[in-house]
Gaussian input, Z-matrix of N, CA and C with variables (Angstrom, degrees):
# hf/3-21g

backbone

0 1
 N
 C     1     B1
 C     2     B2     1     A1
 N     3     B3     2     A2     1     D1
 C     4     B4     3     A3     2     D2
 C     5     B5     4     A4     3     D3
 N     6     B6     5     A5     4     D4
 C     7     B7     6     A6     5     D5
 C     8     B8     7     A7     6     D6
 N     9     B9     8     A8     7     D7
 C    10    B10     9     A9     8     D8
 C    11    B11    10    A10     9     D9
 N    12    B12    11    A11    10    D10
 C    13    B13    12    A12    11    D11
 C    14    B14    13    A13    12    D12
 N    15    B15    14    A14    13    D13
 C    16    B16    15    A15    14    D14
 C    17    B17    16    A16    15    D15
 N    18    B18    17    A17    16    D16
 C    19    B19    18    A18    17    D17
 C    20    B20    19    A19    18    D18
 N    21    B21    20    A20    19    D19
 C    22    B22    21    A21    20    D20
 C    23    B23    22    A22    21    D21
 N    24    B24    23    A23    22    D22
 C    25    B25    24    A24    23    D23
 C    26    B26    25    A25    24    D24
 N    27    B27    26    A26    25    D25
 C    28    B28    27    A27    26    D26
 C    29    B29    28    A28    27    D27
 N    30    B30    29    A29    28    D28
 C    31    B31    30    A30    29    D29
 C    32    B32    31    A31    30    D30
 N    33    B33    32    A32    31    D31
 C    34    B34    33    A33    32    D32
 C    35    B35    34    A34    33    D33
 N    36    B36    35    A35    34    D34
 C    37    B37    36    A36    35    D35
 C    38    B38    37    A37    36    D36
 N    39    B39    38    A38    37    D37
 C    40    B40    39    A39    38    D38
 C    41    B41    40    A40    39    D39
 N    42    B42    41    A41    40    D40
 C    43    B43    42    A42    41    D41
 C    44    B44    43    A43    42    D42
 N    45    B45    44    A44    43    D43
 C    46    B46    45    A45    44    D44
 C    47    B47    46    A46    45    D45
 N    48    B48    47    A47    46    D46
 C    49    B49    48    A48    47    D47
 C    50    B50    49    A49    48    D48
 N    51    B51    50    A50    49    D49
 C    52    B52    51    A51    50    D50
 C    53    B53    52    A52    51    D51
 N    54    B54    53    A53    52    D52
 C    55    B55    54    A54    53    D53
 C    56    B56    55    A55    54    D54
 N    57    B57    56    A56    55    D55
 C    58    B58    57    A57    56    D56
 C    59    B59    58    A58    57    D57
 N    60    B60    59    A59    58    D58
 C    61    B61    60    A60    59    D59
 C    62    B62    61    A61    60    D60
 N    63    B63    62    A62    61    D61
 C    64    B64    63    A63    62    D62
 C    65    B65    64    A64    63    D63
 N    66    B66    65    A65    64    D64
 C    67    B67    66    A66    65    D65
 C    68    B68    67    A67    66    D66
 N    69    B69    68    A68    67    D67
 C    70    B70    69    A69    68    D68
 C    71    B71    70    A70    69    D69
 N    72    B72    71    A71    70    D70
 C    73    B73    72    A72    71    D71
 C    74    B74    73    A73    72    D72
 N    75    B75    74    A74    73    D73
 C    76    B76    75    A75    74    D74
 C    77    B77    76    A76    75    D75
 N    78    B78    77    A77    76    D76
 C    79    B79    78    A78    77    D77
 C    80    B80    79    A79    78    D78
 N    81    B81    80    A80    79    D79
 C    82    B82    81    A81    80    D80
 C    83    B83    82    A82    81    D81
 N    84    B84    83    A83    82    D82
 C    85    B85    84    A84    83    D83
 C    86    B86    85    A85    84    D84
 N    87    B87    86    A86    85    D85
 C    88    B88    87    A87    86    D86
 C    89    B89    88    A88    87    D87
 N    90    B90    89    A89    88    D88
 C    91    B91    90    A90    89    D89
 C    92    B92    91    A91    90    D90
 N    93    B93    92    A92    91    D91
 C    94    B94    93    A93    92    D92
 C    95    B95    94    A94    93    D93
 N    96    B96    95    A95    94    D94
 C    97    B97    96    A96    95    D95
 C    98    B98    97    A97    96    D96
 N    99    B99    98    A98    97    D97
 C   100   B100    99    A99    98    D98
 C   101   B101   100   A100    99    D99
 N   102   B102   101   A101   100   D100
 C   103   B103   102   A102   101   D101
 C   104   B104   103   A103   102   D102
 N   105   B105   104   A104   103   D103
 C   106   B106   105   A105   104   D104
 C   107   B107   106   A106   105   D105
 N   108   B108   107   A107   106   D106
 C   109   B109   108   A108   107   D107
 C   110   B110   109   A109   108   D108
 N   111   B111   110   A110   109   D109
 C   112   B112   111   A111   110   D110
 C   113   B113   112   A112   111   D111
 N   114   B114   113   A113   112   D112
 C   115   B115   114   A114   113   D113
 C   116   B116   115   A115   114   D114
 N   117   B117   116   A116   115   D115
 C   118   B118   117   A117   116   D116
 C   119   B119   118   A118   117   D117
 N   120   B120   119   A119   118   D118
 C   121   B121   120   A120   119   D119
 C   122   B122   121   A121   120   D120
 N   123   B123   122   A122   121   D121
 C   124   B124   123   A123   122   D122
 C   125   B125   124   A124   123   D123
 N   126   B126   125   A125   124   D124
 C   127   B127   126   A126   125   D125
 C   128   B128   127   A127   126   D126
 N   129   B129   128   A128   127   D127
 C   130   B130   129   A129   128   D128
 C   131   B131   130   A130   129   D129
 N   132   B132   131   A131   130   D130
 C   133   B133   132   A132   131   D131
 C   134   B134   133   A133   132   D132
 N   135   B135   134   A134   133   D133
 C   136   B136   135   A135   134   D134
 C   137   B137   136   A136   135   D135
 N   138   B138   137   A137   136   D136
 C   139   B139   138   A138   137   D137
 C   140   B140   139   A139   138   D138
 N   141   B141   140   A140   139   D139
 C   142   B142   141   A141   140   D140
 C   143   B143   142   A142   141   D141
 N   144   B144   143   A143   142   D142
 C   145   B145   144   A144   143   D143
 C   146   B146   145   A145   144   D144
 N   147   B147   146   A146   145   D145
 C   148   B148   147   A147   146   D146
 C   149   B149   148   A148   147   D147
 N   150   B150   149   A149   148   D148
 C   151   B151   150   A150   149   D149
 C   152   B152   151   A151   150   D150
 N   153   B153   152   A152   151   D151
 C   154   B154   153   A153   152   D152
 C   155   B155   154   A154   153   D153
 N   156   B156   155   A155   154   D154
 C   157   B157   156   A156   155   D155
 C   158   B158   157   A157   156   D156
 N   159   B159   158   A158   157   D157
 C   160   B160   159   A159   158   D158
 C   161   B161   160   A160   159   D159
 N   162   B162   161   A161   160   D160
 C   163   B163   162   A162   161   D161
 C   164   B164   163   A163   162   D162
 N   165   B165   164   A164   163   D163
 C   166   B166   165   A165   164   D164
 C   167   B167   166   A166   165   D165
 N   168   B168   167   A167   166   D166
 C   169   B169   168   A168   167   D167
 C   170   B170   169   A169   168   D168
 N   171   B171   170   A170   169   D169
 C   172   B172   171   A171   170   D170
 C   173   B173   172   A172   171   D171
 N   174   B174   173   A173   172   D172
 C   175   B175   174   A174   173   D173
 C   176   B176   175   A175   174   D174
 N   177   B177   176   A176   175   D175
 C   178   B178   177   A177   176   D176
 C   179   B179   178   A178   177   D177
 N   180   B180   179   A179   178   D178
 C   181   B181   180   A180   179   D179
 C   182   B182   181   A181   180   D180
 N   183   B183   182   A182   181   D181
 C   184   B184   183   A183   182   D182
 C   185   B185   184   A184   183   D183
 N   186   B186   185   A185   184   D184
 C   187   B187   186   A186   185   D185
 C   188   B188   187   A187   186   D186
 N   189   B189   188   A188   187   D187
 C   190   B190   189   A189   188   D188
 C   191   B191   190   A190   189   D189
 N   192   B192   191   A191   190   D190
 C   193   B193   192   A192   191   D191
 C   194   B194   193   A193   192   D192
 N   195   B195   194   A194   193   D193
 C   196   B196   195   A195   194   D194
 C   197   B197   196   A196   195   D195
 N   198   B198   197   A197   196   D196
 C   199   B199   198   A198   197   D197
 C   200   B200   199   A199   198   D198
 N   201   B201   200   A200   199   D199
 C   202   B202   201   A201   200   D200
 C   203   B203   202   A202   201   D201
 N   204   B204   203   A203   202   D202
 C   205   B205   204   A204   203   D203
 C   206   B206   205   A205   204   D204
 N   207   B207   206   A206   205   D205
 C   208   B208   207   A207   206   D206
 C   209   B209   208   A208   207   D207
 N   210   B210   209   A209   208   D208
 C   211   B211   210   A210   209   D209
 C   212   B212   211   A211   210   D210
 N   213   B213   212   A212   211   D211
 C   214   B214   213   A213   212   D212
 C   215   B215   214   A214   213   D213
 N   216   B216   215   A215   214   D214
 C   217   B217   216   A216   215   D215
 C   218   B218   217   A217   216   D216
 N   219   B219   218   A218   217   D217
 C   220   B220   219   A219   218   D218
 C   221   B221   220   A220   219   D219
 N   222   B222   221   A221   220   D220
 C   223   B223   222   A222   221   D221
 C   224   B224   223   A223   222   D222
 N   225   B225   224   A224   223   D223
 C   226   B226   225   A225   224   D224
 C   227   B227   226   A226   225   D225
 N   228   B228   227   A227   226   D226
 C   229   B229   228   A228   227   D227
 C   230   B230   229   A229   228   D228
 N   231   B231   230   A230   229   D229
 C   232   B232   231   A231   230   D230
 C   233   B233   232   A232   231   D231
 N   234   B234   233   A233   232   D232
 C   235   B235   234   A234   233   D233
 C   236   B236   235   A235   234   D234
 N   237   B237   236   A236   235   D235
 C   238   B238   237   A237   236   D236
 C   239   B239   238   A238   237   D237
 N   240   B240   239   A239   238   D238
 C   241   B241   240   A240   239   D239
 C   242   B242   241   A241   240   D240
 N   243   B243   242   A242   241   D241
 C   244   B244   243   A243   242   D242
 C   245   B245   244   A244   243   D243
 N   246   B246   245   A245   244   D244
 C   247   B247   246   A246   245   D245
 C   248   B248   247   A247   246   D246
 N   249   B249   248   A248   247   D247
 C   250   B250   249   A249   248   D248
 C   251   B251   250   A250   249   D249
 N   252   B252   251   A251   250   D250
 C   253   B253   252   A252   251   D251
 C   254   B254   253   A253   252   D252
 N   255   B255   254   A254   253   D253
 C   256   B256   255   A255   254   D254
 C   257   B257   256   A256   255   D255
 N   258   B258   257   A257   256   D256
 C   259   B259   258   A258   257   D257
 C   260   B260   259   A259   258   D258
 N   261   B261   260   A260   259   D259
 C   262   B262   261   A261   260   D260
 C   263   B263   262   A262   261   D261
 N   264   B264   263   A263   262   D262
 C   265   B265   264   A264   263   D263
 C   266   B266   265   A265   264   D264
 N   267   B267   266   A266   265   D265
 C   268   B268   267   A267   266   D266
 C   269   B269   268   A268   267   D267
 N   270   B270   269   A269   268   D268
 C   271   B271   270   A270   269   D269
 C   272   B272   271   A271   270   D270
 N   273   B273   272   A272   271   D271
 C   274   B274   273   A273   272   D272
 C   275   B275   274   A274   273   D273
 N   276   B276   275   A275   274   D274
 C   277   B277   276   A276   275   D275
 C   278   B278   277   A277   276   D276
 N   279   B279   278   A278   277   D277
 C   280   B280   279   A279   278   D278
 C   281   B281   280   A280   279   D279
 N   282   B282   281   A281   280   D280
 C   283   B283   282   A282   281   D281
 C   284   B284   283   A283   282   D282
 N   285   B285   284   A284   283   D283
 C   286   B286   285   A285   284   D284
 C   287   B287   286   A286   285   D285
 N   288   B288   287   A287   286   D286
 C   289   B289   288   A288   287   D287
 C   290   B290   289   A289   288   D288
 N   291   B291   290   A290   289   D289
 C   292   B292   291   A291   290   D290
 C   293   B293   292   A292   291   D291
 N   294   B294   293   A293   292   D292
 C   295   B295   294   A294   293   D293
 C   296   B296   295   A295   294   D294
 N   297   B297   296   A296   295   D295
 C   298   B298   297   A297   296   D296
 C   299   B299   298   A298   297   D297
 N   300   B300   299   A299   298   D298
 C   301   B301   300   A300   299   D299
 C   302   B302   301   A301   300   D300
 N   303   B303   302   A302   301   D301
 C   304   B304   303   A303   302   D302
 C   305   B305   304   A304   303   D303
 N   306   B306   305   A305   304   D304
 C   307   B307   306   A306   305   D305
 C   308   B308   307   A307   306   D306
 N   309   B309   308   A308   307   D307
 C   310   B310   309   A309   308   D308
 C   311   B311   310   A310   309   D309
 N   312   B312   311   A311   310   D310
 C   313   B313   312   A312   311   D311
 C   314   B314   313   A313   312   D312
 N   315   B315   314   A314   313   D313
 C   316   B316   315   A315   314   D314
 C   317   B317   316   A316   315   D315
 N   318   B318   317   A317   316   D316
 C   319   B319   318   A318   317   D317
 C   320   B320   319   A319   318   D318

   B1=1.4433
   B2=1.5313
   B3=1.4488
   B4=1.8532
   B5=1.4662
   B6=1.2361
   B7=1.3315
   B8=1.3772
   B9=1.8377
   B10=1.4927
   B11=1.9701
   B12=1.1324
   B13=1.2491
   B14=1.3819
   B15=1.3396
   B16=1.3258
   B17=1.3215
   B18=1.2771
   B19=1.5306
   B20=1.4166
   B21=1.1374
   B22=1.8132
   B23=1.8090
   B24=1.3666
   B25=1.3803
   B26=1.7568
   B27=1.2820
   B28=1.6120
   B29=1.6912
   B30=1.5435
   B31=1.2030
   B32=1.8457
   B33=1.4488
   B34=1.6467
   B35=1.4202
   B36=1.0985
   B37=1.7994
   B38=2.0259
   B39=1.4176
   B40=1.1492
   B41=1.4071
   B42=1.5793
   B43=1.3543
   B44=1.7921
   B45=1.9602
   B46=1.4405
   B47=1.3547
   B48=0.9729
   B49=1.6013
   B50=1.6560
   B51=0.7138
   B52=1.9408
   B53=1.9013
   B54=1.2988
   B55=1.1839
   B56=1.6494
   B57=1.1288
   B58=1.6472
   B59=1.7373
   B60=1.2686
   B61=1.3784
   B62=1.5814
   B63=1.5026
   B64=1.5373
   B65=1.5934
   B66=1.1841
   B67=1.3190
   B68=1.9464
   B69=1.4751
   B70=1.1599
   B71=1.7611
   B72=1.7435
   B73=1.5781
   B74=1.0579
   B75=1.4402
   B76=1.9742
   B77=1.8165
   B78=1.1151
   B79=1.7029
   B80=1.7964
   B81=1.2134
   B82=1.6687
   B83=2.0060
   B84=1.4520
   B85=1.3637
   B86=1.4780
   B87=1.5648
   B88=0.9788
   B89=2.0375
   B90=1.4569
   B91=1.5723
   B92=1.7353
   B93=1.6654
   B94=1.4740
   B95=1.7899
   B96=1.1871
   B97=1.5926
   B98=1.9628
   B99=1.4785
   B100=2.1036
   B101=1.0349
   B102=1.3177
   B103=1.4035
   B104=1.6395
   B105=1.1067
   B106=1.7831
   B107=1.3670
   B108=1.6220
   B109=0.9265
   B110=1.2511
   B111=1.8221
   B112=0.9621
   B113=1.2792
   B114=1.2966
   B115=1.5917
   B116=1.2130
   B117=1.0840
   B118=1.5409
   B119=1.5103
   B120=1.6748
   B121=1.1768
   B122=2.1283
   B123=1.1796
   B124=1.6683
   B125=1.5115
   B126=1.4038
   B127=1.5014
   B128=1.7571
   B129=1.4280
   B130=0.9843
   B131=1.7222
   B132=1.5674
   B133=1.1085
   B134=1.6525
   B135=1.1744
   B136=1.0461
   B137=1.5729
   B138=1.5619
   B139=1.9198
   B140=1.2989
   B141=1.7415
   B142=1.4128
   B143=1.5308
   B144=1.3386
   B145=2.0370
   B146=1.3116
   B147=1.5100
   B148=1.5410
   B149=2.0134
   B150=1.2546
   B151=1.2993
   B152=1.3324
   B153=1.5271
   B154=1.2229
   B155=1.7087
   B156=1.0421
   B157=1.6163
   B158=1.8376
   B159=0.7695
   B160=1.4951
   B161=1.8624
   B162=1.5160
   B163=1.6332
   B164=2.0381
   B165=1.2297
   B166=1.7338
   B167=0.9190
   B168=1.7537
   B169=1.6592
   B170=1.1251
   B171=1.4311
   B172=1.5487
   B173=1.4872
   B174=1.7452
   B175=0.8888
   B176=1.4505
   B177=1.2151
   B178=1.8770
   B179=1.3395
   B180=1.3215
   B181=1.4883
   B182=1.5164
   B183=1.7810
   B184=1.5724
   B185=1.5170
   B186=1.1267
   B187=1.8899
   B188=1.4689
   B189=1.5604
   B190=1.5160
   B191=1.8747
   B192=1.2187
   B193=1.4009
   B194=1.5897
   B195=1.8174
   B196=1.9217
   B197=0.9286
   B198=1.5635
   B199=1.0569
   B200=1.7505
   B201=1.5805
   B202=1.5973
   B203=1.5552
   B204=1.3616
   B205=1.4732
   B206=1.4968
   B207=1.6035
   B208=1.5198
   B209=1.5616
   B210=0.4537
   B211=1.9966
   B212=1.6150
   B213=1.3452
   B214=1.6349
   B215=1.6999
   B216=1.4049
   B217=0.9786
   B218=1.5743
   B219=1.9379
   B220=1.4865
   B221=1.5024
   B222=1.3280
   B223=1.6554
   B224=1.7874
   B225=1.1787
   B226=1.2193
   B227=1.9947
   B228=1.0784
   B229=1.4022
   B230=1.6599
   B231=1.1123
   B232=1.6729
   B233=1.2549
   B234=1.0904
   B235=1.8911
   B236=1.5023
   B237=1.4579
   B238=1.5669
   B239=2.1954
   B240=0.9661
   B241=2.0960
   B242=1.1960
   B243=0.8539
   B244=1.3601
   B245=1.2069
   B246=1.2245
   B247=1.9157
   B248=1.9748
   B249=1.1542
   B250=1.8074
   B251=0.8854
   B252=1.8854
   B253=1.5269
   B254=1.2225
   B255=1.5858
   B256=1.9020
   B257=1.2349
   B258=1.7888
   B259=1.2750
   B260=1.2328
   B261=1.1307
   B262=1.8359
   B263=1.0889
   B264=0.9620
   B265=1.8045
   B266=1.8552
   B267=1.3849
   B268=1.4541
   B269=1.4758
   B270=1.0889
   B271=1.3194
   B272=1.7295
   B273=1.7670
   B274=1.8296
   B275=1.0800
   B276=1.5809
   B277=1.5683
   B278=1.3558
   B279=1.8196
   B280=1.2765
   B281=1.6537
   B282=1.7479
   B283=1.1083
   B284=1.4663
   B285=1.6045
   B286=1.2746
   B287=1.3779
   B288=1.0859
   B289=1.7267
   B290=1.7578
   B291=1.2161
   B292=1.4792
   B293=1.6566
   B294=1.8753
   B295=1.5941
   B296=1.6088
   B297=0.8388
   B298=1.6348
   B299=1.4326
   B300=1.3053
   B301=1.3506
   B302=1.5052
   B303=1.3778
   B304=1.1643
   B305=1.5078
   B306=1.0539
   B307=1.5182
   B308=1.3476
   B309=1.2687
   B310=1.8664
   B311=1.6617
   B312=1.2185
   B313=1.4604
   B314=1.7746
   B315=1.7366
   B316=1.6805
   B317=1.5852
   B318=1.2559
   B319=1.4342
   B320=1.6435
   A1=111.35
   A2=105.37
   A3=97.74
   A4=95.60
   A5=140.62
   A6=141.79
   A7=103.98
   A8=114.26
   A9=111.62
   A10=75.65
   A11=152.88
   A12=157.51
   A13=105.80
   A14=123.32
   A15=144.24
   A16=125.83
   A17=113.78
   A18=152.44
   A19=94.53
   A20=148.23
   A21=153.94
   A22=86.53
   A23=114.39
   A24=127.66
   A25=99.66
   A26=94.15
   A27=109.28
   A28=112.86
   A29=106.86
   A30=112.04
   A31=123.45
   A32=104.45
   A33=116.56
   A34=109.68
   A35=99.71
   A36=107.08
   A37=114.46
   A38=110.45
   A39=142.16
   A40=142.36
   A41=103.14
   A42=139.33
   A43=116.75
   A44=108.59
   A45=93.00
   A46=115.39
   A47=135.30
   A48=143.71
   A49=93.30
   A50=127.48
   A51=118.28
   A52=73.32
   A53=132.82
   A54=129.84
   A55=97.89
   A56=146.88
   A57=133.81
   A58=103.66
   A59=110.48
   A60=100.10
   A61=113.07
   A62=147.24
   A63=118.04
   A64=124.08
   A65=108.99
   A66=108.84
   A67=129.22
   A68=89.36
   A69=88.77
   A70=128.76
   A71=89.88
   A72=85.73
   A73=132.71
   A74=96.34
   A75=111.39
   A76=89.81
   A77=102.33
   A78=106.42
   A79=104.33
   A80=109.52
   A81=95.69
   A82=101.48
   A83=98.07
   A84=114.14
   A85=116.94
   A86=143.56
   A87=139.73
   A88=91.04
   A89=102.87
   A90=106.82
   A91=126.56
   A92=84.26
   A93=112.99
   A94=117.10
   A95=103.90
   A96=98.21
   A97=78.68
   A98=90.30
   A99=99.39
   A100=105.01
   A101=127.32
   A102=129.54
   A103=111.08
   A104=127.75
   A105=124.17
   A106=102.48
   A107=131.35
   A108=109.50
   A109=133.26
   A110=113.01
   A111=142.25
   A112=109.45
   A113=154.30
   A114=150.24
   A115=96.89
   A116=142.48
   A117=138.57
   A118=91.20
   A119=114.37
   A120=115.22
   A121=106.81
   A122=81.10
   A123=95.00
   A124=120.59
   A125=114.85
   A126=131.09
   A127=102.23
   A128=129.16
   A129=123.97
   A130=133.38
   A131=112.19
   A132=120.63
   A133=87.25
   A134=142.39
   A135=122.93
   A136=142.96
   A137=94.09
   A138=75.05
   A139=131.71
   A140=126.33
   A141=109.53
   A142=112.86
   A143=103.70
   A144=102.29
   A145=112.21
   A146=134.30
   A147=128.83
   A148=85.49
   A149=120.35
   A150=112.21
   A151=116.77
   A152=129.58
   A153=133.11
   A154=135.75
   A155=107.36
   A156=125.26
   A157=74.41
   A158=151.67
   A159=121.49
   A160=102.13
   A161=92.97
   A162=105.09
   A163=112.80
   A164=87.65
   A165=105.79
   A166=138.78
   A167=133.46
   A168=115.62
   A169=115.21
   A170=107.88
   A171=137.49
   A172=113.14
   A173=124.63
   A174=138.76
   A175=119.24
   A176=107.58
   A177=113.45
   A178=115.05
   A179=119.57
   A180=100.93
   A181=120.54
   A182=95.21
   A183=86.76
   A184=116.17
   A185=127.01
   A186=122.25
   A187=84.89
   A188=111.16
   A189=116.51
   A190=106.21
   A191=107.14
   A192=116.00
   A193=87.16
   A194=122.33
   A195=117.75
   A196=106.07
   A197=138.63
   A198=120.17
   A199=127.43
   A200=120.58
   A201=95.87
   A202=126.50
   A203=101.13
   A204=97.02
   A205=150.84
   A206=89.47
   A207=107.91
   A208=114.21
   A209=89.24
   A210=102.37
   A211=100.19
   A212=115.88
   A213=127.54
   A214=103.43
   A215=122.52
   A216=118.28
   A217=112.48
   A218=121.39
   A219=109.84
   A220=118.61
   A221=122.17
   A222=119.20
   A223=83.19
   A224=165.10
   A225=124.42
   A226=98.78
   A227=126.14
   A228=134.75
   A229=97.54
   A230=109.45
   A231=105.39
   A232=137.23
   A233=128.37
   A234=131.87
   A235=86.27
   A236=86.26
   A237=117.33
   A238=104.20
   A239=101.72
   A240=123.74
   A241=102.65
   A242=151.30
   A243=147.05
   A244=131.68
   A245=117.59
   A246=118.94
   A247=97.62
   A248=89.22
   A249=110.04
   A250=84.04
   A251=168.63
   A252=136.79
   A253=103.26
   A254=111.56
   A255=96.85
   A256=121.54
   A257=100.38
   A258=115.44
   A259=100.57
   A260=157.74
   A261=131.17
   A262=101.16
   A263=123.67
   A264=136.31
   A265=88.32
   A266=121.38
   A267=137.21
   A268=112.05
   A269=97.37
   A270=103.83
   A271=125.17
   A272=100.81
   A273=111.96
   A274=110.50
   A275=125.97
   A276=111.75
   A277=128.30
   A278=120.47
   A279=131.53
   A280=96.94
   A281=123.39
   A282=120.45
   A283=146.15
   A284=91.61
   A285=114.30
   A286=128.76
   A287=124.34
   A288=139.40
   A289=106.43
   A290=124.04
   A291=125.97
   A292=106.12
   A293=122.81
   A294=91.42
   A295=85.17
   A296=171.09
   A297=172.31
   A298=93.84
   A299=133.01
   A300=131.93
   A301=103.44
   A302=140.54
   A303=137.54
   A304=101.25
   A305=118.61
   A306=98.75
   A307=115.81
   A308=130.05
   A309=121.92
   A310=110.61
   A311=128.56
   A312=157.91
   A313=90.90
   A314=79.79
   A315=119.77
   A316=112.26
   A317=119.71
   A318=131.04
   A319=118.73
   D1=-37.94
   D2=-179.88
   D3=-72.04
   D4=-59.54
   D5=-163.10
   D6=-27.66
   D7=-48.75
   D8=-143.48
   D9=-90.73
   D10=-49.76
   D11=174.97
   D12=-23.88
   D13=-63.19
   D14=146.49
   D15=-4.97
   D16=-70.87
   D17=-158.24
   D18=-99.94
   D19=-6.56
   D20=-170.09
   D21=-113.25
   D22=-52.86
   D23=-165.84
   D24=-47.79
   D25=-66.84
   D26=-172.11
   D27=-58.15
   D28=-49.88
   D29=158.54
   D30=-30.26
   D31=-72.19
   D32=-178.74
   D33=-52.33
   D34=-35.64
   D35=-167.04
   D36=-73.25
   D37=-34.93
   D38=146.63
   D39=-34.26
   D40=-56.39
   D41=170.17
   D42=-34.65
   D43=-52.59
   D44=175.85
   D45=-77.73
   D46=-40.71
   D47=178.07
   D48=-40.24
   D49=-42.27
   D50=-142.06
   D51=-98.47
   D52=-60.79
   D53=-164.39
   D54=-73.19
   D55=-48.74
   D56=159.09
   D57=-36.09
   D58=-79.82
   D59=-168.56
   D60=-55.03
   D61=-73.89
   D62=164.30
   D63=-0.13
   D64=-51.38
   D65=179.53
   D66=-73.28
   D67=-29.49
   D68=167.63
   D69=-103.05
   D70=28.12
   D71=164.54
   D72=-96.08
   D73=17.59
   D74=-152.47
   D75=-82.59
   D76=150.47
   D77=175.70
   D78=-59.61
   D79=-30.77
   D80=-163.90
   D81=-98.90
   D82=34.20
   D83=160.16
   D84=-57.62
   D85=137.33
   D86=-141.40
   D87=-128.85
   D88=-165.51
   D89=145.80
   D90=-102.66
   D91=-22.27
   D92=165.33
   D93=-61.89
   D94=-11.15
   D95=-153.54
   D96=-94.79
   D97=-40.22
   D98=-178.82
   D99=-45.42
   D100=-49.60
   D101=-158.65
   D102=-93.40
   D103=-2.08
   D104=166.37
   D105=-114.07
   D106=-14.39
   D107=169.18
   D108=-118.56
   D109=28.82
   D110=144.14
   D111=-85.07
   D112=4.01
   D113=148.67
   D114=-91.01
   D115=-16.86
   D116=-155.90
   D117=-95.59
   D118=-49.06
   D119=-165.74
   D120=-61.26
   D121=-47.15
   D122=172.99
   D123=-40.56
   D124=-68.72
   D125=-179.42
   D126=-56.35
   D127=-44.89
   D128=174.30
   D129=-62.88
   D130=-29.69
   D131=-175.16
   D132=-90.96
   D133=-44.75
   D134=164.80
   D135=-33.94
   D136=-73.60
   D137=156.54
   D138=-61.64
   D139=-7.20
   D140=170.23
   D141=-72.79
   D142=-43.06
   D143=-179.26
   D144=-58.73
   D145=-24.84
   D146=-151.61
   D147=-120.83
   D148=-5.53
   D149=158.24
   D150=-62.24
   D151=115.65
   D152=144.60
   D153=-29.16
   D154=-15.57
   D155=-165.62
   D156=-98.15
   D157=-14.40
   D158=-147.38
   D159=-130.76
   D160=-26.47
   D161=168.97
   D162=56.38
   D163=55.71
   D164=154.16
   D165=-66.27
   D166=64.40
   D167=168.35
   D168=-11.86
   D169=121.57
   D170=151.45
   D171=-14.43
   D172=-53.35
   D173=177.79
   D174=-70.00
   D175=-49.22
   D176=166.03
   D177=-64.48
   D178=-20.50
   D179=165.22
   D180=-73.41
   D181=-52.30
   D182=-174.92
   D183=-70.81
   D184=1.48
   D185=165.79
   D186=-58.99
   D187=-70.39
   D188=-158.44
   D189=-35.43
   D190=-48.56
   D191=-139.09
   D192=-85.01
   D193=-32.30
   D194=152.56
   D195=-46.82
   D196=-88.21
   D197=-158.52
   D198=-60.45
   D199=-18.44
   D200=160.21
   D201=-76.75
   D202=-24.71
   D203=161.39
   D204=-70.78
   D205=-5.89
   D206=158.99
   D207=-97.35
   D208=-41.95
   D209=165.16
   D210=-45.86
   D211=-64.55
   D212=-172.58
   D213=-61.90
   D214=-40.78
   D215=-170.31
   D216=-88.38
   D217=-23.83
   D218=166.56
   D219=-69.76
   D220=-20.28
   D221=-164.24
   D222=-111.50
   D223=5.16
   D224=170.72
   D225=-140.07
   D226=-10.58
   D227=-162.00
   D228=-123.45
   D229=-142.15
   D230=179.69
   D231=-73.34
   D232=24.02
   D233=-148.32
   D234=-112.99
   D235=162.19
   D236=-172.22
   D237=-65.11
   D238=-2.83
   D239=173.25
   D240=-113.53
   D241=2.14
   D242=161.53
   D243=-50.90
   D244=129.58
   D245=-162.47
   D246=-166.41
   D247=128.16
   D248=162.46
   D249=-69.52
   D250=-32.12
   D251=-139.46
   D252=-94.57
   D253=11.85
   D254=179.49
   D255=-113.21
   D256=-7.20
   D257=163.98
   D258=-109.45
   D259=-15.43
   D260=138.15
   D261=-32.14
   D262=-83.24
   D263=-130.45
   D264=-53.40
   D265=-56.35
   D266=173.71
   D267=-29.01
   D268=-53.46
   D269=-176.70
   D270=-82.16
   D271=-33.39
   D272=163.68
   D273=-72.08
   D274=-37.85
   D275=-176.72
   D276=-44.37
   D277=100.91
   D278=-150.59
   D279=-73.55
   D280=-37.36
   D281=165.02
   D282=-11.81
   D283=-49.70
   D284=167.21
   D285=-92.40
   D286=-37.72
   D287=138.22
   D288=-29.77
   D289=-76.05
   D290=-176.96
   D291=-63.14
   D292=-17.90
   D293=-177.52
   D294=-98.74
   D295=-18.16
   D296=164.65
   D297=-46.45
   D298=-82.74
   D299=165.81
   D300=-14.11
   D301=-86.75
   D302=-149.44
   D303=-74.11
   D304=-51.32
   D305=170.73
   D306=-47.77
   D307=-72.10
   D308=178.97
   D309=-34.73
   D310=-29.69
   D311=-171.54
   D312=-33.55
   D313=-75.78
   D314=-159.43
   D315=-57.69
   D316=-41.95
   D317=-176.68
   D318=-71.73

């Protein structure tokens, strides 16, 4: 019974990464798409570790929570992956500019 508790743990914890990346294999993948759904991936594994229902040592989170922050800091801050083009692109993506527009539009 702990095994499978265990094994659900690793599973949940897992879950946004594998569902971000699927998504970004699609050809009309952006640099923009890297960069929200690499925060997405973040905010999500977060509330699974700091969920109570799921029962995360203190310690397994914060490994978890080093290694995305080294992760966060080689691809967008100082690391040897590092590129302004993922926060350009974030910020040019007219997509998001034109659906914000139409919503304010409507009201």
């Amino acid at each position: 019974m702990e095994f499978e508790f265990h094994l659900a743990q690793l599973v949940n914890v897992g879950m946004p990464g594998i569902k971000a990346l699927a998504c970004l294999e699609a050809i009309e993948a952006t640099a923009a798409d890297v960069f929200i759904f690499w925060h997405a991936i973040i905010q999500a594994m977060k509330d699974i570790l700091t969920n109570p229902k799921q029962e995360f040592p203190q310690e397994v989170q914060q490994q978890i929570f080093g290694i995305l922050n080294s992760h966060h800091r080689q691809l967008f801050e100082d690391g040897n992956l590092s590129n302004q083009v993922y926060l350009a692109a974030t910020y040019l993506d007219s997509s998001q500019f034109f659906s914000f527009l139409s919503l304010n539009n409507n009201s």
